[in-house]
C-alpha positions in Angstrom: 12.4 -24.7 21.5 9.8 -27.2 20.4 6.6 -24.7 21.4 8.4 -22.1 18.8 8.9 -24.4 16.3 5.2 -25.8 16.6 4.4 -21.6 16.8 6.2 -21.5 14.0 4.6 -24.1 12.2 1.0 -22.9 12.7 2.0 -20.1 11.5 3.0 -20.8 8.1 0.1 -23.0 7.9 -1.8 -20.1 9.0 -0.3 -17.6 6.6 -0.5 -20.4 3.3 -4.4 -21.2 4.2 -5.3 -17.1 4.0 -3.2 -16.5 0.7 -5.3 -20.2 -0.6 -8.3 -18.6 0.0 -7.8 -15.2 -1.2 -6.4 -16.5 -4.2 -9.7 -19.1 -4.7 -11.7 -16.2 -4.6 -10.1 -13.9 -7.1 -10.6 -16.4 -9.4 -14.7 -17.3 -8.9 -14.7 -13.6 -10.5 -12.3 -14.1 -12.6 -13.7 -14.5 -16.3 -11.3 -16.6 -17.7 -10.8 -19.4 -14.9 -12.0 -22.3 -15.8 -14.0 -22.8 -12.5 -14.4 -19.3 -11.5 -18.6 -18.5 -11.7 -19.3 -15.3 -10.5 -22.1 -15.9 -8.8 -20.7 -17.4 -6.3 -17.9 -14.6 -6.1 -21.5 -11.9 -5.8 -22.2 -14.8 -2.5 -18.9 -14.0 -1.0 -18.6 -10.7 -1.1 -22.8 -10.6 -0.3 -22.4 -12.3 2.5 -18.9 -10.2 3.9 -20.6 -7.2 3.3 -24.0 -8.4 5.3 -21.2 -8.9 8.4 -19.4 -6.1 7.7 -23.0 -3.7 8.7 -24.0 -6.1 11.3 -20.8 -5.4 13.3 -20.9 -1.6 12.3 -24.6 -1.4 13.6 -23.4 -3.0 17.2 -20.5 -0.5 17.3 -22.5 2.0 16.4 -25.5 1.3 19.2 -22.6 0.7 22.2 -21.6 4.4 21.5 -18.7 3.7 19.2 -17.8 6.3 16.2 -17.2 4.4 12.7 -14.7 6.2 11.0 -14.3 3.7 8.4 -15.4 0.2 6.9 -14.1 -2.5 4.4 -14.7 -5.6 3.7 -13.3 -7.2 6.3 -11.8 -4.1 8.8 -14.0 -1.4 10.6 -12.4 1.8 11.9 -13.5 2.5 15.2 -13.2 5.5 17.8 -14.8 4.7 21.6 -14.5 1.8 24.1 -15.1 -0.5 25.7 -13.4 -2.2 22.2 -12.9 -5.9 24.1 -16.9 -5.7 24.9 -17.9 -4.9 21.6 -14.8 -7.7 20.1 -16.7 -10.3 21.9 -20.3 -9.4 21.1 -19.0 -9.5 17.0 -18.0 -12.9 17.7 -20.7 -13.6 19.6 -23.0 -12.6 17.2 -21.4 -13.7 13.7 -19.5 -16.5 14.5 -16.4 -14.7 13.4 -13.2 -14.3 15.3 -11.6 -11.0 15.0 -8.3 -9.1 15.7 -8.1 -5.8 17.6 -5.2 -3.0 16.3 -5.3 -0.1 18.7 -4.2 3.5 17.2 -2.8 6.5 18.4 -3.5 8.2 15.4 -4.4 7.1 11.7 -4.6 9.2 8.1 -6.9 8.2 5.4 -5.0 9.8 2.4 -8.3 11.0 -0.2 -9.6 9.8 -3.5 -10.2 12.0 -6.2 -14.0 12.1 -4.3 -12.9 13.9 -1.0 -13.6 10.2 0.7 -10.8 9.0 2.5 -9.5 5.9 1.2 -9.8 2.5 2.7 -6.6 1.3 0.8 -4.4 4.2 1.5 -3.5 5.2 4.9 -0.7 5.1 7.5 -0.9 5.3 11.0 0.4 4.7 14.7 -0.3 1.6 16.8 0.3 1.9 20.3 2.8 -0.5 20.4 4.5 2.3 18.7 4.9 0.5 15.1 3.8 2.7 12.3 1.2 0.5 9.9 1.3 1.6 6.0 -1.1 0.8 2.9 -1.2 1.6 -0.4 1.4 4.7 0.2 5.0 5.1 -2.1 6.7 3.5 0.9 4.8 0.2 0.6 4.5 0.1 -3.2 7.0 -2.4 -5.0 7.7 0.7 -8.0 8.5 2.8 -6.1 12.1 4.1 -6.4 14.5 3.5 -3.9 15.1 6.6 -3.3 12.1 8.1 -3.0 11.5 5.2 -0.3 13.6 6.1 1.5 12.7 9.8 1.8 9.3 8.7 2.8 10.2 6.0 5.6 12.6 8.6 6.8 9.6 11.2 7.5 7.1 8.7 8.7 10.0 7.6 11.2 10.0 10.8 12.8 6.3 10.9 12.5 6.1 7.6 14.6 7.8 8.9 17.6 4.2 11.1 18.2 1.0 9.6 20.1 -1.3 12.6 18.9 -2.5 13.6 15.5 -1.5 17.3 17.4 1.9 16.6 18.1 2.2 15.4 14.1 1.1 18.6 13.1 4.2 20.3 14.9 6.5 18.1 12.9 5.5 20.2 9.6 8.8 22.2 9.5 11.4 19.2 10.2 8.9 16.7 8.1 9.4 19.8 5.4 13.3 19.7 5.5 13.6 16.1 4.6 11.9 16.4 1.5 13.8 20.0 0.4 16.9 17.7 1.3 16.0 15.0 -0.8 14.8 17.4 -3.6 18.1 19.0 -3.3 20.3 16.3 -3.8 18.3 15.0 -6.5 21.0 15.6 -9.7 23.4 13.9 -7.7 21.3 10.3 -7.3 22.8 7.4 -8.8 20.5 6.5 -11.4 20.1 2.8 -9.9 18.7 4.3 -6.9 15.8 5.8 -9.7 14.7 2.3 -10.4 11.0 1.7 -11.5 10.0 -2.2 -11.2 7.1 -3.1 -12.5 5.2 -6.4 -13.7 5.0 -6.7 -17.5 1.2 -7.9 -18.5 2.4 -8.2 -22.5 5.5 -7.4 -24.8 3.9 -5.5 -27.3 2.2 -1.7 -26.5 0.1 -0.2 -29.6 1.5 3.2 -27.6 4.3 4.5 -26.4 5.2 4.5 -22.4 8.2 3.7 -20.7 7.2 -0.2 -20.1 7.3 -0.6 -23.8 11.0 1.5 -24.2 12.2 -0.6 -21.7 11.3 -3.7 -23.3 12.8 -2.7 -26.2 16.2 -2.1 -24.1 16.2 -5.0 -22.6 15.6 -6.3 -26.5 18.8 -4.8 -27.0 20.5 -6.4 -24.7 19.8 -10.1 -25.9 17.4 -10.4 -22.9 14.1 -12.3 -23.7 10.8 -11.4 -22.0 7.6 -12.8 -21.4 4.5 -11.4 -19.8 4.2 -11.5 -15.8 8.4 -10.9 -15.7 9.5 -7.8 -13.1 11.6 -5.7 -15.3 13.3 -2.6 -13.9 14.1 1.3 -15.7 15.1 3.8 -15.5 13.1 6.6 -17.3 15.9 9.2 -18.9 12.9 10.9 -20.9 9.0 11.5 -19.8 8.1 13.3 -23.1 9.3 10.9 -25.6 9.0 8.3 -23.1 12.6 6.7 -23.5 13.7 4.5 -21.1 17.2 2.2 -20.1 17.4 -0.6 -18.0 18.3 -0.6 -14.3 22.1 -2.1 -15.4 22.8 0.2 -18.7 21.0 3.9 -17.1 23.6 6.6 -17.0 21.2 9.5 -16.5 17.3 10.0 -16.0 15.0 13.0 -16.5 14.9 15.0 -13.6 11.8 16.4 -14.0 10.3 12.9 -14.1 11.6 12.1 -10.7 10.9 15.5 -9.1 7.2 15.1 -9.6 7.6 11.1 -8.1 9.0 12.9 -4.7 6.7 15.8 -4.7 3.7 13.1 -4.5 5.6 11.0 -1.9 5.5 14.4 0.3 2.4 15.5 -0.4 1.0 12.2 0.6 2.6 12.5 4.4 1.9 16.5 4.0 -1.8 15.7 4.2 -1.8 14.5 7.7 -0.9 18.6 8.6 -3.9 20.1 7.1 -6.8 17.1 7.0 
């Protein structure tokens, strides 16, 4: 009991000394912080960039294939990994972390790259690991969550990219399923929450019509408040709130799923 309260412990020291020092150095680049100074923001990122190539050039003369790099992660494919874990430390002064795959997609940018900040993938321990996808993002409708956990659950009973391939038909049904029974969602499950930056917009998009419902409803906003809609109309941009929505424009939503499938469709053609 006391060694998992002391684990415990370390860890939430652990966890509040990362999120201390990432938020320190978004703010030496940070323009308007009043002790931010952006060269030494250029240092930091200099300097993690300058490890970063060190530790790809030893992967890359023990035999290993770098299939991607950023910041502070490299994508490898080869062994011995533990050899090459302890001549990174050895050599930088680092300690690292190792995350063994089974298989791993890199969704594209708009370049053809793959994406360092979008991808989802098997670990051996047979957990599925997900960035930057609909699944993980906090706007993402509920139900179009849901639809996309529920594929990438099937998807993480497979060990080979192969074997994910053959899922293409069953992956397929789930989405027809959910596109079917689209008209019939309750319009909470439709929720969009996003993070207001300002109350006023010079231009009409659903942010600012749903500001103005929640106007209507007596409720006072400030910039940096979560608000959620529902959007009942993409071409005028008219929105309700996530208490007061009765319908929503279908259309809207049906392009919202089809780029939740098409981002789990990739890994059957890449």
């Amino acid at each position: 009991m006391i060694i998992e309260v002391i684990k415990w412990i370390i860890e939430g020291l652990d966890s509040v000394l990362k999120w201390m020092l990432i938020t320190c150095f978004g703010y030496t680049g940070y323009r308007n912080a009043k002790f931010g100074r952006i060269e030494v923001h250029e240092s930091i990122t200099s300097k993690a960039r300058e490890i970063l190539l060190k530790a790809k050039e030893m992967a890359e003369n023990m035999g290993f294939q770098v299939l991607h790099g950023i910041v502070d992660c490299l994508w490898l494919k080869g062994e011995p990994v533990m050899k090459l874990k302890e001549k990174i430390e050895k050599e930088t002064g680092m300690l690292t972390e190792v995350e063994a795959y089974d298989w791993i997609v890199f969704l594209p940018m708009l370049d053809g790259v793959g994406s360092y900040n979008r991808y989802y993938g098997r670990l051996s321990d047979g957990r599925m690991k997900i960035r930057g996808i609909m699944a993980r993002k906090r706007d993402t409708p509920d139900y179009v969550r849901r639809m996309q956990v529920e594929m990438l659950d099937v998807m993480r009973n497979t060990r080979t990219l192969e074997e994910v391939r053959g899922l293409e038909g069953k992956i397929r049904e789930i989405y027809e399923r959910y596109l079917k029974n689209l008209r019939n969602v309750d319009p909470r499950e439709l929720v969009i929450r996003r993070r207001i930056g300002k109350i006023n917009y010079s231009r009409k998009c659903p942010e600012a019509s749903a500001i103005e419902a929640y106007r209507r409803l007596g409720i006072k906003l400030s910039p940096g408040m979560e608000i959620g809609y529902v959007v009942l109309d993409s071409q005028r941009w008219i929105a309700e709130t996530e208490w007061t929505a009765e319908s929503f424009d279908h259309r809207y939503y049906q392009k919202i799923l089809e780029k939740a499938w098409e981002e789990v469709r990739f890994a059957f053609y890449f």
